[in-house]
N, C-alpha and C positions, 0 to 999 in steps of 0.2 A: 504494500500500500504506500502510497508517495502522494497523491494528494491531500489525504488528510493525513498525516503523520504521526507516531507516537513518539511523545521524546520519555527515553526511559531513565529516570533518574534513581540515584542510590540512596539508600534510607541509611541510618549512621550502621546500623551492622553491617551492609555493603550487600545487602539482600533484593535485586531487581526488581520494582513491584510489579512488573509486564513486560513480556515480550511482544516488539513491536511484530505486527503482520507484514507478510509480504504479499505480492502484489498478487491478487485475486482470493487470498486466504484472511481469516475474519476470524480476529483473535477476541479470545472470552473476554467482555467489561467484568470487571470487578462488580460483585453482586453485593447487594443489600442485609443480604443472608449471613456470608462469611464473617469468621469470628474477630476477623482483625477490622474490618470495612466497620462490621457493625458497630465495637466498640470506638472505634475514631468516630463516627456518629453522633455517639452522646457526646463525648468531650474530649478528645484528642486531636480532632481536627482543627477547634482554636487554637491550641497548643502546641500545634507542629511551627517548627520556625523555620528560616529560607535556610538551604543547603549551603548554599554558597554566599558570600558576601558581596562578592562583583557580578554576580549573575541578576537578573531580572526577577528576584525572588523565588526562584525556583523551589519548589517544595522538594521535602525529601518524602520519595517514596511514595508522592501521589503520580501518576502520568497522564501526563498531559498529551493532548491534542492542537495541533500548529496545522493551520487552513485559513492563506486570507481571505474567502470567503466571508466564513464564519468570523473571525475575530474582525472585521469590520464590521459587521454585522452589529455584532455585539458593542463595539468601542460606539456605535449609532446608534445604540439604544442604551448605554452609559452614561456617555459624554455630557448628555443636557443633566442628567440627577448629579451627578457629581460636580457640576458646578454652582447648582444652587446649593447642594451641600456643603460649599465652601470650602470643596475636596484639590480644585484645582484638577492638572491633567495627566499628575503620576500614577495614578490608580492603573490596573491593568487587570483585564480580565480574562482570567486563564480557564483552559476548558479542560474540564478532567474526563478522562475516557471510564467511564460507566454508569449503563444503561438505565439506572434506578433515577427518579426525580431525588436530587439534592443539587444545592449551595451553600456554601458555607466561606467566612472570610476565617484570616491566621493573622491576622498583621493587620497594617492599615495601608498598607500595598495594593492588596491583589484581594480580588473579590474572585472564588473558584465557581464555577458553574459544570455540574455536567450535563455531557454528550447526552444523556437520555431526560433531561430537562426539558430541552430546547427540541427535542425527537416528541414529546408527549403534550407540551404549550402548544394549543392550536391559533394562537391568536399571538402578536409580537408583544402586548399590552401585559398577558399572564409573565413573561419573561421580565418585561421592564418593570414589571410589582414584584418578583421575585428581587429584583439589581437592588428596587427602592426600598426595599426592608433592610438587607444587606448592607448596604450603604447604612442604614439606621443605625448597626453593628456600631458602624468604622466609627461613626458621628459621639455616638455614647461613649464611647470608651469601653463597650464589652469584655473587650480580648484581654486587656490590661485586668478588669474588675476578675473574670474568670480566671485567667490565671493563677491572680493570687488566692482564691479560692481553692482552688488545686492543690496549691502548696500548703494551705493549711490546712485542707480537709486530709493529703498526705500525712502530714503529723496527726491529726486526730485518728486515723486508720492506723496507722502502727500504736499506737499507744491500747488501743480499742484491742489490737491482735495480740500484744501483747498479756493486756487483763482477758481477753479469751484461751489464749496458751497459759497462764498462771492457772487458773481459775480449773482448765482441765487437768495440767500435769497434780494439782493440789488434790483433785477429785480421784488419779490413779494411785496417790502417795497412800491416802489413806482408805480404795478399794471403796468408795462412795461413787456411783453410780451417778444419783444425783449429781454431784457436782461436775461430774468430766461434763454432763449434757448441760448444767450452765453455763460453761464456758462457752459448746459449741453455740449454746442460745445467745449468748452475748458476743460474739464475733458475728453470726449475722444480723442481730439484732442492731450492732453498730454500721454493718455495713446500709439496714436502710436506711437507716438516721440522716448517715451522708447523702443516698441519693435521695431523699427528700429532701432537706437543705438545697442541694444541688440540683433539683427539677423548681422549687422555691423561686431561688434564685434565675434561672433562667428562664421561667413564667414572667417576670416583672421584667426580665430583657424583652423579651418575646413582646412583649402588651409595649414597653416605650420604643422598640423597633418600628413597630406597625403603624405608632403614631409619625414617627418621622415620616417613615415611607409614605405615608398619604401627604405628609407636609412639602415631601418633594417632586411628587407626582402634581399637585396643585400650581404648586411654584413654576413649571413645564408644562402647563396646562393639558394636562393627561386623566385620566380616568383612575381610576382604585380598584377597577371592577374585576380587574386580571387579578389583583393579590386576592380581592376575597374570598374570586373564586377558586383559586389553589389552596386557600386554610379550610375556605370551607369541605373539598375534596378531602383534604390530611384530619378534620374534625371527623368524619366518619368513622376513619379507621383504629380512633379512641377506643371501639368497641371491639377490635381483632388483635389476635393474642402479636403481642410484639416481632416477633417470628416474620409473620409477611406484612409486615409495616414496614413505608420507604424511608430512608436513612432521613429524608429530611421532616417527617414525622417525629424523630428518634430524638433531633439536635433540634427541632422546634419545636417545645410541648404546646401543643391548642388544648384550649379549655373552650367550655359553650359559652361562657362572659367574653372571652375574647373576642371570640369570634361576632358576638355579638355588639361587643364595642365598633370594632372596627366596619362591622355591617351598617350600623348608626353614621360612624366619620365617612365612610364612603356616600352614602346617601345623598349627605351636607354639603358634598361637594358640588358646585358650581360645573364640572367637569366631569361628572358620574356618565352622559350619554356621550362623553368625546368618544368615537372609534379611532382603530387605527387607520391611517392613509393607506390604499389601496396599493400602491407602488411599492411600503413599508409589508405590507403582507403578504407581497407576491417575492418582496426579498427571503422571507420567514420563512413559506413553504418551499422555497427551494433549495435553503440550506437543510429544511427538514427532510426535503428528497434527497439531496446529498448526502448526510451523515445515513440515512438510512442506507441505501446503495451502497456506502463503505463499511458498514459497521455491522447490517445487520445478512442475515442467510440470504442467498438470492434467491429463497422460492420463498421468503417471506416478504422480500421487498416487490417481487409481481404478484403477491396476492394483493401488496396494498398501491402499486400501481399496476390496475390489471393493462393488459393492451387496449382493451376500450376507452381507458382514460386518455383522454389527448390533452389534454392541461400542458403548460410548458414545465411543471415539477415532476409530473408522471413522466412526462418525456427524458426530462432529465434523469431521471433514477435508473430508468430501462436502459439509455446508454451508459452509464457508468456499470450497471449491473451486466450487460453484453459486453461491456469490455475485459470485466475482472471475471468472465466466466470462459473466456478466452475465443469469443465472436468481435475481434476488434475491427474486421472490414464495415459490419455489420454497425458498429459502434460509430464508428469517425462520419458514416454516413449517418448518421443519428444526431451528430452534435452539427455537421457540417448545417441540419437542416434548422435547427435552435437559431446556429449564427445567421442565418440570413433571416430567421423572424425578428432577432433581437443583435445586430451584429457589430454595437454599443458596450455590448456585457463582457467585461476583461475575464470573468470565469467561463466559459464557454470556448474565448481562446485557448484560457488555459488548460483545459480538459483537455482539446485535440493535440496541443503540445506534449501531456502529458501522455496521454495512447500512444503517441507513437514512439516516445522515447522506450517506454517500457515494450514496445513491439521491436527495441533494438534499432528505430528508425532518425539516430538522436537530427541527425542533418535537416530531415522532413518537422522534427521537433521544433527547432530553430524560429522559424517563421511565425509560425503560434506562438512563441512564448517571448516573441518579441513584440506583436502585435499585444498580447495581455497586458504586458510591462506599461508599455505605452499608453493602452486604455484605463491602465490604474493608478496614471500620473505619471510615473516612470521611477519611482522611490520604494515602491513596496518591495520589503526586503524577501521573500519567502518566494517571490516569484523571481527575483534578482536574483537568487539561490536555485533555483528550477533551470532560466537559462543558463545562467554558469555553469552548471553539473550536465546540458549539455551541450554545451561548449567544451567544455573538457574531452565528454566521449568522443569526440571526431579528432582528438590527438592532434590538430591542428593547430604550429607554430607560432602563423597568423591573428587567432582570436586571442591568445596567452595574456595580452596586457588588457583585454577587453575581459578579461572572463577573472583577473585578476581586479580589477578596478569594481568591478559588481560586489563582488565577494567582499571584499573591502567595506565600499560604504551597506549592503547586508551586515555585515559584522558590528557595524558604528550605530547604528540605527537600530541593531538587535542583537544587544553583549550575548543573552543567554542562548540566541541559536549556534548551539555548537557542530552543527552540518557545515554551516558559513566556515569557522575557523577550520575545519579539516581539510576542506574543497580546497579552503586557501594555502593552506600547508602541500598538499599537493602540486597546486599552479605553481605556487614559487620554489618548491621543489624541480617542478621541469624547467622552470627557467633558469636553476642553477644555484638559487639564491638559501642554501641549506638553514644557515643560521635562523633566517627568520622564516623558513620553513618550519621548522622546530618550534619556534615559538609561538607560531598560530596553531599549532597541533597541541600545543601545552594548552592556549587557549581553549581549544577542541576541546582536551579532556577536562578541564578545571570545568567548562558550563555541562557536564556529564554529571560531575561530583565525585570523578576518578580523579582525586586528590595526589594520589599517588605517582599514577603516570603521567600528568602533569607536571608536580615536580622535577618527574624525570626530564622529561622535553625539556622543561626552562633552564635547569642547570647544563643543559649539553647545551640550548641556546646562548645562552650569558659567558660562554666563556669566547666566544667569535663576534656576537654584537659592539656596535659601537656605546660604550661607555656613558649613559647616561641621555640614549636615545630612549625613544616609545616601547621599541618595544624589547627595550634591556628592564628598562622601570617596570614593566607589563612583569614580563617573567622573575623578574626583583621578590615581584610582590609576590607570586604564584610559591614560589620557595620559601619565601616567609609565613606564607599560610598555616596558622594552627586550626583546623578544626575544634569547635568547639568540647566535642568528646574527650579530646587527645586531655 
């Protein structure tokens, strides 16, 4: 898979959370069910901090999904909440690959959204109510208030385990029955305690989230009707054993008053019957034929676009779905027939660029994915990254400074894409230029969270760079690097 990507990043034991797909195979999301997803749900997913400190916030051990598609997409249904929120424009919203509805923020960075959020919101409005509770997070100060909550409800859990191990081993000392089962009573009897406190506590996040979020949907003169109707959805499920409840059920408790408040503030609003814009929803359903087509089975994506559907989303799904099932003559005439309904749309280039590279065609790739470039301003780094990689396949001496020069400002414009620094460690490898070959490969691995092989790069870098250049100071830094575990 290469249009939608997976970037697999290391969590601190060095345990890969996915393996990325390759092209026409469709790697398992991360399910709702599992024992590690579901407990990051309730409260580790606040709590995870960025891997890297020079990287784009990268999480450890969540993976992500990289498609400018979608991540414009998204930064245009963002951009206006985070500026009445007084967020400004560093916020970035990263997409986590699995299937289950959640969002959840870690910082005040990066607002996470997954892949089967934006697959299940049928309308762009349920998504931007989703950004504008979120955002509510960043606003409050949740992550800060939770954490420290964490750490002190840690100390009240060991002290609680410990008057539970006292309290049993004193009940085998002296062959009292009774008491070994106090103990056990009072170790889980402490454990509700905690998560009562701790559901407490993020019930009254939960209710002043909502409130922002309607405060900034207002301020954008947007509706509310998207978020009520996604809590109202996750309010049902109050009644199903936790088991098959979605992770964002799990990390957002709904109560009926809540829901009920918030049904009241939406009402009141001025902007309760705003829709979304027509234009705005036809971008929506086609990134939701897109991630479907890449993410999900291909006899599940033509049951949901059957061949009778002629919509231009259905359309699109069925050619991405014929090309990863390996009908790509079949495909390129599928998209060739998009671009001349729509021949505006820089994704549609870049689809037929992207068929044919991966049909081994990188030359006939070329044209498309310079045309896309171009219709997408001529700055979007991931598609800068698309034509360079290939430009590279055609081993051609010729494009080397052009295929060089992309990579570059991709790499400036997007520290944490670490495909950019490899490509480029490559190009100026063939041009000769080893030292700072090496050191865009350090770069490479350091936005991986290969801490390690990174170091190794920058010190073979740093002994041949010039002294007190870019990118000696780059790989300086890369060797000085402590992880925070170490």
């Amino acid at each position: 898979m290469r249009e939608i990507s997976v970037q697999q990043n290391q969590t601190d034991s060095g345990v890969s959370a996915i393996v990325r797909a390759a092209p026409g195979e469709f790697a398992p999301a991360a399910r709702s069910g599992s024992p590690r997803w579901r407990a990051a749900a309730v409260a580790g997913l606040y709590s995870l901090s960025a891997c890297l400190a020079s990287s784009a916030a990268v999480a450890q051990g969540i993976p992500l999904i990289r498609d400018a598609e979608t991540e414009n997409l998204l930064k245009d249904y963002s951009r206006p909440i985070f500026r009445v929120a007084g967020l400004g424009s560093h916020i970035t919203m990263r997409i986590v690959k699995a299937d289950n509805f959640n969002a959840f923020v870690v910082d005040g960075n990066n607002v996470f959204i997954n892949h089967g959020t934006i697959l299940q919101a049928k309308t762009p409005n349920e998504v931007i109510g989703v950004i504008a509770h979120e955002t509510g997070h960043i606003t409050g100060g949740h992550m800060a208030q939770l954490r420290a909550q964490i750490a002190r409800d840690q100390t009240k859990a060991l002290l609680l385990m410990v008057l539970g191990i006292g309290a049993a081993v004193a009940g085998g000392a002296t062959g009292s029955s009774d008491a070994g089962t106090a103990g056990t009573g009072l170790a889980l009897g402490g454990q509700e305690m905690l998560m009562r406190s701790f559901l407490s506590q993020r019930r009254s996040q939960e209710s002043s989230a909502d409130q922002a979020g309607i405060k900034f949907l207002e301020a954008t003169h947007q509706s509310g009707r998207g978020m009520l109707d996604v809590f109202e959805g996750f309010a049902q499920q109050e009644y199903v054993s936790a088991t098959y409840q979605d992770a964002y059920m799990l990390s957002h408790p709904v109560a009926a008053d809540r829901v009920a408040r918030l049904r009241e503030l939406v009402a009141k609003s001025p902007y309760v019957t705003v829709k979304d814009p027509p234009e705005l929803q036809l971008r929506h359903d086609l990134v939701r034929a897109k991630i479907s087509a890449y993410l999900e089975a291909p006899q599940t994506v033509l049951n949901r676009y059957p061949a009778n559907d002629n919509s231009l989303p259905a359309r699109y799904a069925r050619a991405i779905v014929h090309n990863c099932s390996g009908k790509c003559d079949q495909a390129i005439g599928e998209v060739d027939a998009l671009i001349r309904e729509k021949p505006d749309n820089p994704y549609f280039w870049e689809i037929k660029g992207d068929f044919h590279y991966w049909a081994g065609k990188q030359r006939e790739a070329i044209g498309p994915m310079r045309k896309a470039l171009q219709l997408a301003g001529g700055n979007e780094p991931l598609m800068q990254v698309e034509l360079a990689q290939a430009l590279l396949g055609t081993e051609d001496k010729a494009v080397l400074e052009e295929t060089i020069t992309l990579l570059r400002r991709a790499a400036s414009n997007d520290p944490g894409n670490s495909t950019a620094f490899n490509l480029l460690g490559t190009a100026l490898a063939r041009k000769g230029e080893e030292p700072q070959a090496e050191a865009a490969i350090a770069q490479g691995r350091f936005a991986e969270g290969n801490i390690k092989e990174a170091q190794i790069f920058a010190k073979r870098a740093i002994k041949h760079l010039p002294t007190g250049s870019p990118e000696w100071l780059r790989a300086d830094d890369i060797i000085k690097y402590k992880q925070s575990s170490e």
